[in-house]
Structures are given as C-alpha cells and as structure tokens.
ZAFIZA-781784 format. One record per atom (N, C-alpha, C): residue number from 1; chain; y, x, z. Coordinates in Angstrom, 2 decimals. Example, Ala and Ser with C-alpha at 12.3 -4.5 7.8 and 13.67 -1.06 7.14 Angstrom:
BEGIN
(1,A,(-5.69,13.19,7.80))
(1,A,(-4.50,12.30,7.80))
(1,A,(-3.30,13.20,7.80))
(2,A,(-2.25,12.85,7.08))
(2,A,(-1.06,13.67,7.14))
(2,A,(0.03,12.90,7.87))
***
This chain:
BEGIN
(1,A,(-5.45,-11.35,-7.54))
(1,A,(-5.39,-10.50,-6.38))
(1,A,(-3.93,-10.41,-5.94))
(2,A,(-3.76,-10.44,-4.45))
(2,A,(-2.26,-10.32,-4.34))
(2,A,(-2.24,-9.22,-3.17))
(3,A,(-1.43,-8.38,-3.67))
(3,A,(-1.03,-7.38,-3.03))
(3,A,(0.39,-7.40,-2.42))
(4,A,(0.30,-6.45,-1.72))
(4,A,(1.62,-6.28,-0.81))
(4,A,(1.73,-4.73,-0.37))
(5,A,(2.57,-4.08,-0.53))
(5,A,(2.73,-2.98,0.08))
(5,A,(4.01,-2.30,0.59))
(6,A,(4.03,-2.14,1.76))
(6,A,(5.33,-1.83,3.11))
(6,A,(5.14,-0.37,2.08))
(7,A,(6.59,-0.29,2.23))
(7,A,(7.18,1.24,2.37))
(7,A,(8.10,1.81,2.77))
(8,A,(8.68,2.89,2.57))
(8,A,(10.18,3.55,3.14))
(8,A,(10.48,4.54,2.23))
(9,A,(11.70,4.16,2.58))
(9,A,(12.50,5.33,1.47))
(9,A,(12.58,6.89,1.52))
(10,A,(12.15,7.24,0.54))
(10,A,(12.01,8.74,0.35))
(10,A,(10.34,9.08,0.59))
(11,A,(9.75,7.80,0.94))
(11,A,(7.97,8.17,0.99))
(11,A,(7.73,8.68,-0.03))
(12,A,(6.96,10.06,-0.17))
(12,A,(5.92,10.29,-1.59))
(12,A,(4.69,9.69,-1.90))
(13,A,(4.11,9.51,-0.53))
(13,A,(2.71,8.55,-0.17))
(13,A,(3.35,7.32,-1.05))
(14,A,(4.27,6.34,-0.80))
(14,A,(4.81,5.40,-1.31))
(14,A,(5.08,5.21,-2.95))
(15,A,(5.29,6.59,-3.66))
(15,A,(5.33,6.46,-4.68))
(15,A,(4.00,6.58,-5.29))
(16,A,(3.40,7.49,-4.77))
(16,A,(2.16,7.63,-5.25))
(16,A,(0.65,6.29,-5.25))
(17,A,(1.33,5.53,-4.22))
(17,A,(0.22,4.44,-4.10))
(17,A,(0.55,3.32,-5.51))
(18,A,(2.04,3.22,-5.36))
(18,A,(2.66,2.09,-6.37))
(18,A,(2.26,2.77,-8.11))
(19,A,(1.98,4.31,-8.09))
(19,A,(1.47,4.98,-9.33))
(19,A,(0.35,4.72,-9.61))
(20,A,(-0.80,4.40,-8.51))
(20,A,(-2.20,3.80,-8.42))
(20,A,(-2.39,2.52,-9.19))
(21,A,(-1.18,1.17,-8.24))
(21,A,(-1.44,0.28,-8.52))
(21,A,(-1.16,-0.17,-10.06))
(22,A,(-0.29,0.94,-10.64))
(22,A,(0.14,0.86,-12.12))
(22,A,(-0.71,0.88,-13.07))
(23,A,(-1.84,2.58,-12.61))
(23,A,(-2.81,2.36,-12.95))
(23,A,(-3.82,2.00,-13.08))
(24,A,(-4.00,1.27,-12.41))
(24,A,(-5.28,-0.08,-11.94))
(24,A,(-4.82,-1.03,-12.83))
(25,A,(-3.32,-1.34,-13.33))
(25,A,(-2.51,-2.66,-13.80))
(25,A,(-2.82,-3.57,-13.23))
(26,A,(-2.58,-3.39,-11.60))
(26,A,(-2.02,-4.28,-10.73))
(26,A,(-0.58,-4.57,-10.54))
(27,A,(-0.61,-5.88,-10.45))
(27,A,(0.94,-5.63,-10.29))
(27,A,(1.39,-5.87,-8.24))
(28,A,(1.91,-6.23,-7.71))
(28,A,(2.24,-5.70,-6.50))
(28,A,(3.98,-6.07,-5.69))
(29,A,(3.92,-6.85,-4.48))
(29,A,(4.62,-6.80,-3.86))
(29,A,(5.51,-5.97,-2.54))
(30,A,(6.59,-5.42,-3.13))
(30,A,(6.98,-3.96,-2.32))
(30,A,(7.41,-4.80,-1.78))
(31,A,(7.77,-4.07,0.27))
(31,A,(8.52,-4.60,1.20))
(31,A,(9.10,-3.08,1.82))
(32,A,(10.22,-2.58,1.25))
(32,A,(11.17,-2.01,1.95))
(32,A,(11.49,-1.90,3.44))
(33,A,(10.31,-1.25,4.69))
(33,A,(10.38,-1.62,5.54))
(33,A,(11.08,-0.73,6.25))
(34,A,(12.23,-0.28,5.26))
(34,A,(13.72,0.90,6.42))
(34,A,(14.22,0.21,6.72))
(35,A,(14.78,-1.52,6.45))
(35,A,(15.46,-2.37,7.16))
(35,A,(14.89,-2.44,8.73))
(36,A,(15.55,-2.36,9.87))
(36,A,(15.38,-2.85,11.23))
(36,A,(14.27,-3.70,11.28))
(37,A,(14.86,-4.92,10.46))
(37,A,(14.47,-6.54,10.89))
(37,A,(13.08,-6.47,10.28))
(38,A,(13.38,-5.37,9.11))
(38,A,(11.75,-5.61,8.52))
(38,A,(10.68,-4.75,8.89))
(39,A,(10.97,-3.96,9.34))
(39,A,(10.32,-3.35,9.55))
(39,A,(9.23,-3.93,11.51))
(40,A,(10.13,-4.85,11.97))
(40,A,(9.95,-5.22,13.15))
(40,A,(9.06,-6.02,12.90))
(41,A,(9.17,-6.79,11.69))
(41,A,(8.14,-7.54,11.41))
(41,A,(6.83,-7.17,10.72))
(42,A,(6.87,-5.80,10.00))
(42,A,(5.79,-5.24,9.82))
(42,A,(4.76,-4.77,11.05))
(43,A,(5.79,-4.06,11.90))
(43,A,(4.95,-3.71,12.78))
(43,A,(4.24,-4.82,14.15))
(44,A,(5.19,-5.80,13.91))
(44,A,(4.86,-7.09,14.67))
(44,A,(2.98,-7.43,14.01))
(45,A,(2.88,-8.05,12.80))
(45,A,(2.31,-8.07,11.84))
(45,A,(0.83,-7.61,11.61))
(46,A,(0.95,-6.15,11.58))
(46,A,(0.47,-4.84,11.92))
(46,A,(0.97,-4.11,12.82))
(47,A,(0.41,-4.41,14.35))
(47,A,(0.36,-2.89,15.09))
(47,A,(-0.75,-1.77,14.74))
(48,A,(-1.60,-1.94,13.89))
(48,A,(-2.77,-0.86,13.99))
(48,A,(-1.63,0.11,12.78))
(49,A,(-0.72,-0.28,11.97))
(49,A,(-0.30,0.76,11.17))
(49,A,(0.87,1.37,11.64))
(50,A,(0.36,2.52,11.04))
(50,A,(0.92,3.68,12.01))
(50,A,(1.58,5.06,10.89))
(51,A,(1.16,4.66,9.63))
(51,A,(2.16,5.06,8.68))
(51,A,(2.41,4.35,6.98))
(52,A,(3.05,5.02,6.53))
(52,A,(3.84,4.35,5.11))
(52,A,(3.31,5.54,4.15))
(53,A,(2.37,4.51,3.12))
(53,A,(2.67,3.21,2.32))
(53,A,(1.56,2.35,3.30))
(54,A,(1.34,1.52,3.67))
(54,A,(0.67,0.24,3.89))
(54,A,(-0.12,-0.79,3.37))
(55,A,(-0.91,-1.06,2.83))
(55,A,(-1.25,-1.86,1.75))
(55,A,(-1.88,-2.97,1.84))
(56,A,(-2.23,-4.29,1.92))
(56,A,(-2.29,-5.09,2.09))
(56,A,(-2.76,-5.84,0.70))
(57,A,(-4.04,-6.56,0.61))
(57,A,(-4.70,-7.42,-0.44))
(57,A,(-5.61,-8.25,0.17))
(58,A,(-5.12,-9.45,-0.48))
(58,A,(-5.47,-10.69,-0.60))
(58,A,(-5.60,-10.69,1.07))
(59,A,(-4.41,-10.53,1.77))
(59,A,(-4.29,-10.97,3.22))
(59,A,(-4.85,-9.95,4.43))
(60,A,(-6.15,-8.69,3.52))
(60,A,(-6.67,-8.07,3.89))
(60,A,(-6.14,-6.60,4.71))
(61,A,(-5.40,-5.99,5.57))
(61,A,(-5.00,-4.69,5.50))
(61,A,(-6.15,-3.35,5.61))
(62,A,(-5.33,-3.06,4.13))
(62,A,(-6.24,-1.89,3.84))
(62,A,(-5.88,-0.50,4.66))
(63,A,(-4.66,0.07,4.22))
(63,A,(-4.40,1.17,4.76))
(63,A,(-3.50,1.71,3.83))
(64,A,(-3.49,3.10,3.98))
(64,A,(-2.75,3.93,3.18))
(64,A,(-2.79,4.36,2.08))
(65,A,(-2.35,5.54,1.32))
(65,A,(-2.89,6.10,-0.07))
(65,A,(-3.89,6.17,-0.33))
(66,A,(-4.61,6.95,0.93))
(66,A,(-5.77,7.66,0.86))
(66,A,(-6.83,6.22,0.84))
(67,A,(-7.02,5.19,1.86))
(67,A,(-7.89,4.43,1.52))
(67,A,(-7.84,3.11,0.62))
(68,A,(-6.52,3.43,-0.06))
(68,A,(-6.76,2.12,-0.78))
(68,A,(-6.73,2.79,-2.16))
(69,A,(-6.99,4.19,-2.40))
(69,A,(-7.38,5.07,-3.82))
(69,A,(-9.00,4.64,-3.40))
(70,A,(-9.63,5.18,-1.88))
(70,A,(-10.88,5.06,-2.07))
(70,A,(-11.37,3.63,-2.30))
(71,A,(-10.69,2.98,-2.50))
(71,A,(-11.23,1.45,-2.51))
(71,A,(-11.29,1.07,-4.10))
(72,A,(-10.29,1.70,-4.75))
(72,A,(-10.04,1.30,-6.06))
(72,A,(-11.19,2.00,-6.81))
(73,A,(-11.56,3.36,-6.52))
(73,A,(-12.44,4.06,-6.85))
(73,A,(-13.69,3.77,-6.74))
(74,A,(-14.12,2.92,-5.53))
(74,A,(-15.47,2.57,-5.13))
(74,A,(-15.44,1.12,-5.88))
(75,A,(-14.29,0.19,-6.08))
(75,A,(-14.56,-0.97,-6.87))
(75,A,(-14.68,-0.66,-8.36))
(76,A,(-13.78,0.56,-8.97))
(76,A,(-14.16,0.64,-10.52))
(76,A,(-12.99,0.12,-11.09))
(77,A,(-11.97,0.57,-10.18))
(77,A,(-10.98,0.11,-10.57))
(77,A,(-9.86,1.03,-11.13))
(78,A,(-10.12,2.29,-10.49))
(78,A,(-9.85,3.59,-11.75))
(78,A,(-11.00,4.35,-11.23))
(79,A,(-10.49,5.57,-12.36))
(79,A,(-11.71,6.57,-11.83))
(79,A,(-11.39,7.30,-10.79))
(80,A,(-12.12,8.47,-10.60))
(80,A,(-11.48,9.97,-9.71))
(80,A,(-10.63,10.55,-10.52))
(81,A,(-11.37,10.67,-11.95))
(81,A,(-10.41,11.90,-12.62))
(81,A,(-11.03,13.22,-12.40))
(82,A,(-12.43,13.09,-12.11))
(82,A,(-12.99,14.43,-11.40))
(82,A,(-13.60,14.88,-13.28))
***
C-alpha cells in the first residue's frame, strides 16, 4: 500500500493521522506542504482539498483524519477503541 500524506506545520490533525498510520504499521510518505512551491502543487493536484492532513493511498484521495480513521476502522485495520 502506498501512502502519501500533505501536511503543515503545527497541524494537530497532522500529527494525529501520522499516529493512526503508526498504528495500523503503515508506513507513509509526508509532504510538507508550508513550502509555496509545494503546496501549489498539492493544490494543483487536489483542488477538492480544502484542509490538512490529506491523505492519499494507492493513488486514491481519501481525505482527512476523520475519514481516513473511518476507513481504517471499516477495513480492520485498527479498532475504535470503543
């Protein structure tokens, strides 16, 4: 599986997704998108995203914290924790 996930500095969303993918033991490609240039190309890329963290698998864009926890959760890939 190859992942990718845009972020920015000082995101908590951002830390918290990359805490997901730890615990899934995924491993994961960050893109630092506070740079200008990169970020131009994120949003080039993706215009439907519209905030940070971003997430991106196997070419697919998922979304944010919130739906790429519900994705991991609905695949069995961690639990809830409920």
């Amino acid at each position: 599986m190859e992942i990718t996930i845009y972020t920015k500095s000082g995101c908590g969303y951002c830390t918290q997704v990359k805490q997901l993918m730890d615990r899934a033991g995924f491993s994961y490609t960050e893109i630092n998108a506070t740079r200008s240039d990169l970020r131009e190309e994120f949003l080039s890329k993706y215009p439907d995203a519209k905030t940070y963290p971003y997430v991106i698998i196997d070419g697919e864009p998922i979304g944010g914290l919130v739906e790429t926890a519900k994705l991991f959760i609905q695949k069995g890939y961690v639990s809830s924790g409920r």
